[in-house]
N, C-alpha and C positions, 0 to 999 in steps of 0.2 A: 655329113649333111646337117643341116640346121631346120628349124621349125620355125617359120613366121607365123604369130599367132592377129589376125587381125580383127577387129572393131570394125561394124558398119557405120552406125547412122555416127555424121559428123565425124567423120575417117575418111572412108572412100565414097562418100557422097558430100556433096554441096546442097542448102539450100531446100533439105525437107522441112524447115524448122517452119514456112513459110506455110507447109499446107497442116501441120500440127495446131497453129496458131491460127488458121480459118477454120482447121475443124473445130477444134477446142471451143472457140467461140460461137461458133453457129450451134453446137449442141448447147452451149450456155442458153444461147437465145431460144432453143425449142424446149426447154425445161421451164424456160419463163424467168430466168435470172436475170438482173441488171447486172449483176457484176462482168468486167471482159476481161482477158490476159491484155496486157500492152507489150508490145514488141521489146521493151526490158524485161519483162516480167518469163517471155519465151526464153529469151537467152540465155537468161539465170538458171532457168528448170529444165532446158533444153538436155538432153541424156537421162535424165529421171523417167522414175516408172512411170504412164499416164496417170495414173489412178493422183499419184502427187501431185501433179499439177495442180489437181481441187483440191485439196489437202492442203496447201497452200492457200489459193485464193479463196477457198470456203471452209476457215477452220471449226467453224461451228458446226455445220452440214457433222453427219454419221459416215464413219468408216463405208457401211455399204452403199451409203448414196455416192461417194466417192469412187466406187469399183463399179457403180452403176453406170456417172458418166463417163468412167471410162470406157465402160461396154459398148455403150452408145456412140465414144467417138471410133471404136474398132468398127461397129455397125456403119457408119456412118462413109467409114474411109471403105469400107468392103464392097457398098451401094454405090460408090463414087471415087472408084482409080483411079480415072484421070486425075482427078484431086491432085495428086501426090505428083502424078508427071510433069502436069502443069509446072511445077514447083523445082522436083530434084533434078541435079546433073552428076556427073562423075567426080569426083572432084581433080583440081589438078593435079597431076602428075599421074593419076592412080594408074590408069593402063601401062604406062610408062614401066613404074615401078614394080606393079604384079606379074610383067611378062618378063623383066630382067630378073624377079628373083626366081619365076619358073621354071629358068632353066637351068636350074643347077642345085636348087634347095627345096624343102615342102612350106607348104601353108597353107591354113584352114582358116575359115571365117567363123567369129562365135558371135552371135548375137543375143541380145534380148528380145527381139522378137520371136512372134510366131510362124512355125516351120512353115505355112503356105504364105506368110508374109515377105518372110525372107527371100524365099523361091522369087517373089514379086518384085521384090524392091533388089535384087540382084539383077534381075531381066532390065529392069528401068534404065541401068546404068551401065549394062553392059560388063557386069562384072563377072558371071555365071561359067565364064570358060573358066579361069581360072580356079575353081573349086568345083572339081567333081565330086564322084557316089563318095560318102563319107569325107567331105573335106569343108560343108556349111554346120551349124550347128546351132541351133536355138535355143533358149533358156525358156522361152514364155514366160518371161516376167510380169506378164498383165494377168495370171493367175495368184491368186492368195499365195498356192503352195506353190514352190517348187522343186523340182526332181535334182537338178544339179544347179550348182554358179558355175560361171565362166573359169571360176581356177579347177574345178573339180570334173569340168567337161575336156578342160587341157590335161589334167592329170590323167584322167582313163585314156585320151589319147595315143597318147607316150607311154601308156605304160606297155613293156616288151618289146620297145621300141628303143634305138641307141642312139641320139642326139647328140652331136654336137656344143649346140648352144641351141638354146629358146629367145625368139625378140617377141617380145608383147606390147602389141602398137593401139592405143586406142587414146579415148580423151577424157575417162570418168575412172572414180577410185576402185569400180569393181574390175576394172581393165587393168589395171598395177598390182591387184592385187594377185596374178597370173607371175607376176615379179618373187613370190614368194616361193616357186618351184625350184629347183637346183638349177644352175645354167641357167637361171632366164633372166634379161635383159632387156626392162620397160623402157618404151618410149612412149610421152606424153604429148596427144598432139592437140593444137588448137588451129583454127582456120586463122590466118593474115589480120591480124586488128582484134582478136576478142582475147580473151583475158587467160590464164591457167589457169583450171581448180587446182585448190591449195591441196595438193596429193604427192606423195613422193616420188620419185621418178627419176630413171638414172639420166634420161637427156629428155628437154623438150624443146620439141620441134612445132612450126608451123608452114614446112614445107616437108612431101612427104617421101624427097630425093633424099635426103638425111639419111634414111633408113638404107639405102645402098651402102654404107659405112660399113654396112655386114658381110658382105659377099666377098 
């Protein structure tokens, strides 16, 4: 049996980047900042922790005014869910993909989100059958500290566990770096038209039938 290790946001969804870049900006505007992201400026930062995004556009602002608006845009999207539906889809192929590999191999979802976000933004997209009790996995990366990365939430995984092969499918460098486990085999994916991050990666893909190559 094999281990497909998945990436959510810009993986198996399409088109959250849309409600990050209305939150992001409307907490700008209720802070009283002139400054706005522009839809380059999303796509660039798009997979980064929130907190970077102002980090970026307000380098001078303080670390904690930084984790502030972040909090504010978490506050923000928690007060207003639709937000986010308005916005995400599945992406293509994904159900396709997730129920062929279900029936014959494991995988688990790691995110950087937060564990009741995840829950959320799984239900959005209809992805939740496919990772039951112990098979989603959070980082919370929108806190200072964190408890695990994504290669160190795969490695307790697996550990007592006898794999086959590991595929590690996502689109940002803390996703490849799950590549660094024995047996595992990244794939680096981008949506149809946007660009690769410059990150190493044994094949990248922008369609996410590719990943069948495994089975």
């Amino acid at each position: 049996m094999k281990l497909f290790v998945w990436d959510f946001h810009g993986v198996l969804e399409k088109g959250n980047e849309g409600a990050v870049l209305s939150i992001s900006n409307r907490v700008l505007e209720n802070f009283g900042y002139k400054e706005r992201f522009s839809e380059e400026d999303n796509l660039k930062l798009y997979g980064v922790k929130w907190y970077k995004y102002f980090e970026y556009l307000l380098p001078k602002e303080t670390e904690a005014r930084h984790f502030e608006l972040q909090q504010a845009c978490i506050e923000y999207e928690m007060a207003d869910p639709d937000i986010v539906e308005r916005h995400i889809l599945p992406n293509d192929h994904a159900h396709t993909v997730l129920d062929a590999i279900s029936k014959t191999h494991d995988q688990i979802l790691v995110s950087n989100m937060s564990s009741v976000g995840l829950e959320r933004f799984m239900n959005a997209v209809s992805v939740a059958e496919f990772f039951g009790k112990n098979k989603a996995y959070a980082t919370n990366s929108h806190k200072k500290m964190l408890t695990l990365t994504k290669k160190e939430l795969v490695s307790n995984y697996i550990r007592g566990k006898n794999f086959e092969k590991i595929i590690a499918i996502g689109d940002t460098a803390k996703d490849m770096e799950i590549g660094e486990l024995p047996k595992t085999t990244t794939y680096l994916y981008a949506h149809p038209g946007r660009k690769y991050p410059k990150v190493k990666s044994h094949y990248k893909i922008n369609d996410l039938r590719e990943v069948l190559r495994e089975l």
